[in-house]
N, C-alpha and C positions, 0 to 999 in steps of 0.2 A: 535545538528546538526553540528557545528561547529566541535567537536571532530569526528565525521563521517567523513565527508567529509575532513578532513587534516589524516583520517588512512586509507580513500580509496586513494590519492593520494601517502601516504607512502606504501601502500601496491604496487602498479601499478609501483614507481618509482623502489621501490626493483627486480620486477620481469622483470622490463627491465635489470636493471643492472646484474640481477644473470641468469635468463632462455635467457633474449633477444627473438631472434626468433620474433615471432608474435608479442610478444609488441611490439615493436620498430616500428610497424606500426599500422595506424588511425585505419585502417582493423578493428585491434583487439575491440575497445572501438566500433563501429558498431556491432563488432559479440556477442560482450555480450549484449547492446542491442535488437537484433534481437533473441535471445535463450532464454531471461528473458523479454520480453516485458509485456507479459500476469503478470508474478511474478509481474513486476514495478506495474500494474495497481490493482490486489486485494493488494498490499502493500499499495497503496492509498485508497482503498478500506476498509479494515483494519483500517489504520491510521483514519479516521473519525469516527467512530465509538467508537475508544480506546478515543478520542479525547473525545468525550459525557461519559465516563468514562463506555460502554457497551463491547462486544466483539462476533464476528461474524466469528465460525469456520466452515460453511458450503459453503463457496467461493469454496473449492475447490470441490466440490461436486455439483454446479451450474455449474461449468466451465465444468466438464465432463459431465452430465446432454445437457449441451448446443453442446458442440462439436458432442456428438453425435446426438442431434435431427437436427443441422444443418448440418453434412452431410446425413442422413436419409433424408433429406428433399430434398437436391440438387438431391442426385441421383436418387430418384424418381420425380421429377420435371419434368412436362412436356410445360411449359412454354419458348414460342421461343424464348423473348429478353431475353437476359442474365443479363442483368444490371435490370431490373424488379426482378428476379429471386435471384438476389446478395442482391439488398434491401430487398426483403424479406424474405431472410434468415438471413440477419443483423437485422431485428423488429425481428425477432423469436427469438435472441438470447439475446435481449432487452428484450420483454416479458416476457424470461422467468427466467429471473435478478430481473425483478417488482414483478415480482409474490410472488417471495422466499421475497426481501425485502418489502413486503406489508404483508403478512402473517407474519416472523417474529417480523416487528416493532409495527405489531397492539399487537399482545401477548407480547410483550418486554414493551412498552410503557403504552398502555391500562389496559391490563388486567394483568401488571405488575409483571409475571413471570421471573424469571429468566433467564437471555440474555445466559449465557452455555447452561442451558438445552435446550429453544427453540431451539438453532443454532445447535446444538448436534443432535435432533432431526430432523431440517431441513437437513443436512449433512447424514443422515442416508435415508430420503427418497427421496434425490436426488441421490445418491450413487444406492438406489433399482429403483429407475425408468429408472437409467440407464443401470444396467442388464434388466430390463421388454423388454425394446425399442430393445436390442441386445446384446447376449451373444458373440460373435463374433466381432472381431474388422472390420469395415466399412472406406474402401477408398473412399473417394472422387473422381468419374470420370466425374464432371459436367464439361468441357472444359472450359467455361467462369471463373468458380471458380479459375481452375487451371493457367490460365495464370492470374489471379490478383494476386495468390500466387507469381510464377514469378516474376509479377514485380517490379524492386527495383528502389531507385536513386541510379545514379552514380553521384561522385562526379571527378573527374578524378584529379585535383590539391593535392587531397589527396591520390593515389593511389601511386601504386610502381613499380618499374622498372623489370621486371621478368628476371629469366635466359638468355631466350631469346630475349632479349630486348626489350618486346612489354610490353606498359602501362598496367597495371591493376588497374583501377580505383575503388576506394572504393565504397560499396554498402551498404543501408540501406535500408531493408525492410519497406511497407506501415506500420506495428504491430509496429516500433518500433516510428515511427512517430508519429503514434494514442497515444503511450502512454506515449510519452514525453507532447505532448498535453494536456495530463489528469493531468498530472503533475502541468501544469503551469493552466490548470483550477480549479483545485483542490484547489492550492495556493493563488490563486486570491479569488475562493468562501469564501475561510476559513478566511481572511485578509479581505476585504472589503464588502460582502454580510453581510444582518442581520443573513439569517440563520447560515452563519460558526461564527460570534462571538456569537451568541444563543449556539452555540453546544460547545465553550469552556466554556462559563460562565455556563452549566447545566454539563462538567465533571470537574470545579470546585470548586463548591459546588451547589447542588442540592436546598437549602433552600434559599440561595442567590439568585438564578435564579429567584425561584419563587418572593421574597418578591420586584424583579425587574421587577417584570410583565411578564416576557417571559411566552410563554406557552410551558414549559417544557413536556408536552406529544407529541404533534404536534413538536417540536424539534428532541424526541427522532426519533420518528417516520421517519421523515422526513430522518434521518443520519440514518436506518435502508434502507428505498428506496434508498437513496444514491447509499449506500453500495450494494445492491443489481443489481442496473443497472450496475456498476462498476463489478460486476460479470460476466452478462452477455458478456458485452462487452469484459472482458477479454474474456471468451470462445471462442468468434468470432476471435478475433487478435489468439489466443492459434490454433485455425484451419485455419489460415490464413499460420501461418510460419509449421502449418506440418499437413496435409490435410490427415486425418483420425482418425477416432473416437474408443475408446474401454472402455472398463469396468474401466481400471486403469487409464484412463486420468489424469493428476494433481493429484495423490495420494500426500497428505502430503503435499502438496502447501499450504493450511492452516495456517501449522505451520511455512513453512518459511516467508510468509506475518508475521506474527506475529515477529519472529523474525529480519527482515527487518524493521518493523515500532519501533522494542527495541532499536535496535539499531541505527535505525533514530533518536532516541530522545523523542519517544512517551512513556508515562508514561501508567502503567496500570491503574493508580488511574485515571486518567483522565485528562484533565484541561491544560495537555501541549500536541505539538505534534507539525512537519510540515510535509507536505505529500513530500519536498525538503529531506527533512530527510530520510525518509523514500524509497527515490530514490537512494540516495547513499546507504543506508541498504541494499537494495538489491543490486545495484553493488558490494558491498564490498561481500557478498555471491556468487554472478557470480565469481567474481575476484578467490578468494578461492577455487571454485571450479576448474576456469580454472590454477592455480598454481599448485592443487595436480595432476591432469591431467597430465599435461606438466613433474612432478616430478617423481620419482624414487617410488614414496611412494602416487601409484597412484590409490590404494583402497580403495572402498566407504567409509567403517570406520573412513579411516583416514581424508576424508572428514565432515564427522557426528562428530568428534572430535573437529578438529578446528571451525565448529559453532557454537557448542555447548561451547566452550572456549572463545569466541567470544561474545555470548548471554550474557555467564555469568559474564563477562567484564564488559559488558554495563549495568547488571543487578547492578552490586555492583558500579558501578558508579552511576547511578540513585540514589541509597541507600544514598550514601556520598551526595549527592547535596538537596536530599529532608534534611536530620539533618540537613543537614548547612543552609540551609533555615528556618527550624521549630526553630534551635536556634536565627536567627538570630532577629524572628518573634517575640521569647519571651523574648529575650535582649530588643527590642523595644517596647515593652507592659507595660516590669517592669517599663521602663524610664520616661514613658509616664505621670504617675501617680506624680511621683515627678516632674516635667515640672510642670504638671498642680497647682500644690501644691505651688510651690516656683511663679508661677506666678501669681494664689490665693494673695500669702503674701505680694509681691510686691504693689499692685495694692490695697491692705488694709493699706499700708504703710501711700500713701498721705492723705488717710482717718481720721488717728489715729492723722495725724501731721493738718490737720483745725480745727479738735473739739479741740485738746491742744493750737492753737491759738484762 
């Protein structure tokens, strides 16, 4: 986590020094917020799950699933309070997070199928229910919907002076507040609740858990619902900052949660993780992509390079930290035996020396 977050600030500090522009203002670290909100929260979403040592590739396939049943719903809505109408399109989008993560974690846990294939499968009939619901991409025109998109804070002490000389105060979206939120709830559950220390001690060693009483199914489970409500709710934040739904929604989000939570520090074996980590993951993939943007060398590709150089970074760093551990583990195993041996002889010593008196 540590080496994250000092290469998301190396990376940020460079690209003020060499692009300028838009870093050089607060703007910017709001706007990557506000474009990656939904990403931060299946990252967290992701990261608990990797944590229990499972993994959960159908987020992005909830999240379009969701976006589209919740603008389907708004615009046909014929309910007069808006704020009534808002809530329950946010429980719809809840629901249908539980659902995926009730259904996966019962087959993942229970009936102790393998967590790719469920999610693999989950992800493919979320994917088809959301061509069922509309082939056709769906705008949002519920008025209430749209002025909560709209509305942002302004922070004005953090804004900039314009050409014209009038303030322009920085702005963050409600999506990205929600899912800074998740962040430091996430942190909290996983640090001081039973179920987040259950969910490390069942992805780092499963036999352990057990022989500590945990109930290692009901764990699993539990960080399957998680994950799932975590879904949903991104969908909601994800149609909050761009109010229309289509067949491709979150394509491949998936994968960058996956790699946002690698590079956070979360292990695939399991057992290590922080969803902190896993925030700057995903920043540092914002960031990246907002550089090749801004750069000369501003083709998809060459953004799908640097992740994937980026992945593989943190992949061979994880490598080097698990030996260095596993050796460290069995330096201290060998020692162990002669400790006990020489402490054995010691303590036979005064024994030998009153029977010769």
């Amino acid at each position: 986590m540590v080496i994250s977050i000092g290469i998301f600030f190396a990376m940020y500090l460079i690209a003020m020094l060499t692009l300028g522009g838009g870093f050089l203002k607060a703007q910017q670290i709001f706007d990557l917020l506000n474009d990656n909100a939904a990403l931060i929260i299946i990252a967290c979403s992701l990261t608990v799950v990797m944590i229990g040592g499972g993994i959960n590739i159908s987020v992005g396939g909830v999240i379009g699933l969701t976006v589209m049943s919740c603008a389907l719903f708004l615009n046909s809505n014929e309910i007069g309070n808006s704020f009534i109408c808002i809530l329950l399109t946010f429980l719809l989008a809840l629901g249908i997070g539980l659902i995926f993560g009730v259904m996966e974690g019962f087959l993942v846990s229970y009936l102790e199928i393998q967590p790719f294939i469920v999610t693999l499968a989950g992800m493919f009939l979320a994917r088809g229910l959301t061509t069922i619901l509309s082939v056709n991409p769906v705008k949002v025109t519920h008025e209430g919907f749209l002025s909560l998109v709209k509305t942002k804070l302004k922070i004005s002490w953090l804004g900039y002076i314009a050409q014209n000389g009038n303030l322009i105060p920085a702005k963050i979206e409600i999506g990205a507040i929600v899912a800074v939120a998740v962040v430091i709830l996430m942190a909290l559950m996983l640090r001081y609740i039973r179920l987040g220390r259950n969910i490390y001690a069942l992805g780092g060693n499963r036999q352990s858990a057990l022989m500590l009483g945990i109930n290692v199914k009901r764990t699993c489970f539990s960080s399957y619902v998680v994950s799932g409500l975590l879904s949903g709710l991104a969908g909601f934040v994800f149609l909050m900052h761009k109010p229309a739904g289509n067949a491709s929604v979150a394509m491949r989000s998936e994968m960058d949660a996956i790699a946002a939570s690698i590079i956070g520090g979360t292990l695939l074996t399991g057992g290590v993780g922080n969803v902190v980590g896993s925030f700057f993951g995903a920043m540092i993939l914002a960031t990246i992509q907002k550089i090749i943007a801004l750069s000369p060398l501003n083709a998809s590709w060459w953004q799908e390079m640097a992740n994937g150089a980026m992945l593989g970074f943190f992949i061979m760093l994880q490598s080097v930290v698990l030996s260095v551990r596993s050796k460290r583990r069995r330096n201290s195993s060998s020692e162990n035996p002669k400790n006990k041996k020489g402490s054995r002889q010691s303590s036979e010593e005064p024994k030998k020396q009153t029977t010769a008196l």
